[in-house]
N, C-alpha and C positions, 0 to 999 in steps of 0.2 A: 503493500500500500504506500512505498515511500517512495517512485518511481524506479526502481531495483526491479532486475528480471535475475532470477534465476537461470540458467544456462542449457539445464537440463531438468522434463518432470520428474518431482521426487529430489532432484539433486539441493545441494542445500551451498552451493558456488555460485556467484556473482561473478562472470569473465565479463569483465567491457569488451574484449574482441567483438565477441560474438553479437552483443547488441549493438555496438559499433554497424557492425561491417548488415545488421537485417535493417537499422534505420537507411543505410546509403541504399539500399534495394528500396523501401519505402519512397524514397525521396525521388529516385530512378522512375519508380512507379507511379508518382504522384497519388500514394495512398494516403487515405486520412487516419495519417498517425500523429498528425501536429501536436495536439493535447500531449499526447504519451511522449513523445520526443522531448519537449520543452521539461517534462516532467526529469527522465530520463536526464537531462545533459545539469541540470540543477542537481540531481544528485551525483552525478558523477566528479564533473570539473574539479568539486572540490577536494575531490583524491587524489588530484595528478601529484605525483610523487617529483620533488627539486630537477630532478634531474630529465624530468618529461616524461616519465612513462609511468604507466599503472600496471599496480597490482591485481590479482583475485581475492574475490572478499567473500569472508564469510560470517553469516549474523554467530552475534552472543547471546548470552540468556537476558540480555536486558534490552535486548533487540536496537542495538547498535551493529556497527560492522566492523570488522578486524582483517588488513590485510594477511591473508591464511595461505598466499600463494604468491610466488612472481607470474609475469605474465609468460606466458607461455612462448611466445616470443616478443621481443623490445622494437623490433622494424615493425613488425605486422601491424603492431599495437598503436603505434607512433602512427601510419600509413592512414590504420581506418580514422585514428581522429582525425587527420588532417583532411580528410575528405570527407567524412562526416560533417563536419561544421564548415568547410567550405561551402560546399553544395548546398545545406540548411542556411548558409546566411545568403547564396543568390537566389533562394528560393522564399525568401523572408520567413523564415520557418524562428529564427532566433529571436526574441523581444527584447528591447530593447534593453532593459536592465541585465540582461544575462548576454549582451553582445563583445564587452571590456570584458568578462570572464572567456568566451569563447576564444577571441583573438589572442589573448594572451597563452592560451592550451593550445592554438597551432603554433604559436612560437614555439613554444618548448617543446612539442613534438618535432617539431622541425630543426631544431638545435639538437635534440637526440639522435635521430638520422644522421645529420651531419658527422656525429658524431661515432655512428654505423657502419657510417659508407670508408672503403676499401678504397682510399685514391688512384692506389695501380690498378684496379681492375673495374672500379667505377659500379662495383657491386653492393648491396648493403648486408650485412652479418645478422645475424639473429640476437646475439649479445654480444658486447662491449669487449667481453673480456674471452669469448669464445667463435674461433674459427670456424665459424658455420654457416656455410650460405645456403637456404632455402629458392628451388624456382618461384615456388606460390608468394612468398613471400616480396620477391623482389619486384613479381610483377604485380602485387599490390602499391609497391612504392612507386610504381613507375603508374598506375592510376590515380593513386594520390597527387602527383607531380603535377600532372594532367587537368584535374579539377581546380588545381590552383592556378595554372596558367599565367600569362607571363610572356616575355622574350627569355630571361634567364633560366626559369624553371624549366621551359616547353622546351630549351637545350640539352638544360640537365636530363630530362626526361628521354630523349632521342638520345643520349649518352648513353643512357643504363638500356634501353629497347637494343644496343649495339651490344651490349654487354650481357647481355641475357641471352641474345642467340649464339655469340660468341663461345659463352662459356659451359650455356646447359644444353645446348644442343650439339650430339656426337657424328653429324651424318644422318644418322637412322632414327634417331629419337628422343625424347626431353629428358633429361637426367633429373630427378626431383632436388637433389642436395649433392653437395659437394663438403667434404670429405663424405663420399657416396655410404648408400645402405647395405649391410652385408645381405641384403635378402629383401627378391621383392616381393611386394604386396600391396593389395587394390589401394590400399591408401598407404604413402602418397606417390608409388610407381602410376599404378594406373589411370587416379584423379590427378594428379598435379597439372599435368600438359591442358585439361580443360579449364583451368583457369586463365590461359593462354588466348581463349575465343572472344571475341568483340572487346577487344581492348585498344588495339593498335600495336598492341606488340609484334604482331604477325601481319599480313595483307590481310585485308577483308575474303580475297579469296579464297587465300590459304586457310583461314580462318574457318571459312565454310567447309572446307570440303576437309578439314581435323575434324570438324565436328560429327562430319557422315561418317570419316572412317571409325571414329572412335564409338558411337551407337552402331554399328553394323559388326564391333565386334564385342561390345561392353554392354551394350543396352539393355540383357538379359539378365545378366548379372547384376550390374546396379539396379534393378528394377525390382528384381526377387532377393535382395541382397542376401545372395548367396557367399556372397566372399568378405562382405564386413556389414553389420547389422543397423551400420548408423543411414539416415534417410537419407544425406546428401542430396539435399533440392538446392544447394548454389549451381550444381549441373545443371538442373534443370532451368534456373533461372537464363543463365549461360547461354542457354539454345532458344530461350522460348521465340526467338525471332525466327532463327533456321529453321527450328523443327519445335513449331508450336504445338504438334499431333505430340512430339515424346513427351513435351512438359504435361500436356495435360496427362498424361501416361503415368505420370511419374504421381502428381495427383491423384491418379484414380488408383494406383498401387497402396497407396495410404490409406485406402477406407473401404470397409468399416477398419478402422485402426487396433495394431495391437499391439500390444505392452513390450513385445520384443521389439520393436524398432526404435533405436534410438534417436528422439527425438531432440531435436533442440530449440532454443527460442529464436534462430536464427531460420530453419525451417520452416517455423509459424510466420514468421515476418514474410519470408517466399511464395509459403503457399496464400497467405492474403494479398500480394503483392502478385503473383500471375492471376488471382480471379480479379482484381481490380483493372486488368492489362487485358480482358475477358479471353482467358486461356482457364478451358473448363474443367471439369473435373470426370471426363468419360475417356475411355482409350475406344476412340475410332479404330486402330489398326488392330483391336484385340488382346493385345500386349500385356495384360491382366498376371497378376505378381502370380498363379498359379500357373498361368502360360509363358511366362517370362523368360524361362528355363530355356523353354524349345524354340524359342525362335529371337531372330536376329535383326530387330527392328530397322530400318530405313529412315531417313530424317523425313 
């Protein structure tokens, strides 16, 4: 009731990531989440941590909040605020008394990057003080970058798009992380490169035709989530332009809803966010999480 969302139902975690990154979908969508955002960024801001980045919070018995986690990662976290509150203040989504608190929280997001970013390779690291560079992650900065716009930034930005194909791509395919994973798996081998779709990191056509290949050979599996439980609708979001039929797919795979899928509040933001965008909640192509298995959807 304090504008706090929990992260996961049942879970008792406060990630800012996550409600970050379902308001820029919101905002993207032109949903009416204004109330709940305004809500939402009043309890936030005042957590940003000196250094620019937020923690995970967990309530106490006196129903206050305790950071109980670092964030999961420091780039990503920095990224979705800056685009978060960019995009809500040219969309007048910020009021006025809370717009000095906003501008101040992309500075210091923005000073933490800075602070991320790998000069030689023009990459950003996940922490400060750890060798770690994420794809998903980097092409969130580079959509950050983008939303702020700019002659300098829109540079910076086509810097790291050079940097990102540079480094994550081997020829054949998107490496998710670098010092690489001993072992892959659907997250984040097989989702990462999807976050790659309508951004500009790649050509639009390229773009498209990732999109087909990767539902002609994934679509089954993330649909019946046969190979990781959690719902992943930022996929879906992803496509809903290329391939409006899978998002609604992805939709109609979640209902009647069951306790095994892992949900998150980021999900919910999506799936209100393609019915506001009217992408339905039926699968046209039959694609049904029971038929999901056997067949190899088409965008």
């Amino acid at each position: 009731g304090d504008g706090a969302y929990y992260t996961t139902i049942g879970g008792q975690v406060v990630d800012p990531y996550f409600v970050n990154k379902g308001f820029i979908i919101a905002l993207q969508a032109n949903a009416p989440l204004q109330t709940e955002f305004v809500r939402w960024i009043d309890w936030l801001l005042p957590k940003q941590r000196k250094d620019g980045g937020f923690d995970r919070f967990c309530p106490t018995a006196d129903k206050t909040w305790r950071q109980c986690m670092p964030a999961d990662a420091d780039d990503s976290m920095a990224a979705s605020t800056i685009e978060m509150l960019h995009t809500a203040m040219k969309k007048n989504w910020v009021p006025a008394p809370q717009q000095n608190a906003a501008k101040k929280a992309v500075l210091n997001s923005h000073q933490l990057l800075a602070r991320l970013r790998n000069p030689k390779t023009q990459l950003y690291k996940a922490f400060a003080d750890v060798e770690l560079y994420y794809l998903m992650d980097n092409i969130e900065v580079y959509e950050a970058l983008r939303a702020v716009g700019g002659r300098a930034t829109e540079m910076r930005a086509n810097q790291l798009a050079a940097a990102i194909r540079q480094q994550f791509w081997d020829g054949t395919q998107w490496k998710p992380a670098f010092p690489e994973y001993d072992r892959p798996q659907f997250y984040p081998h097989t989702l990462a490169s999807a976050y790659l779709w309508q951004t500009g990191v790649i050509p639009a056509a390229e773009s498209d035709s990732a999109t087909a290949a990767w539902l002609a050979q994934n679509a089954g599996t993330w649909l019946s989530r046969q190979a990781d439980h959690y719902a992943w609708g930022l996929i879906a979001w992803k496509m809903h332009q290329t391939a409006p039929i899978q998002a609604a797919c992805w939709r109609a795979s979640l209902r009647p809803f069951q306790s095994t899928i892992g949900w998150t509040v980021l999900d919910a933001m999506i799936d209100l966010s393609l019915e506001h965008q009217g992408i339905a909640k039926q699968c046209a192509t039959g694609l049904a999480p029971a038929a999901a298995g056997e067949q190899r959807g088409a965008p």
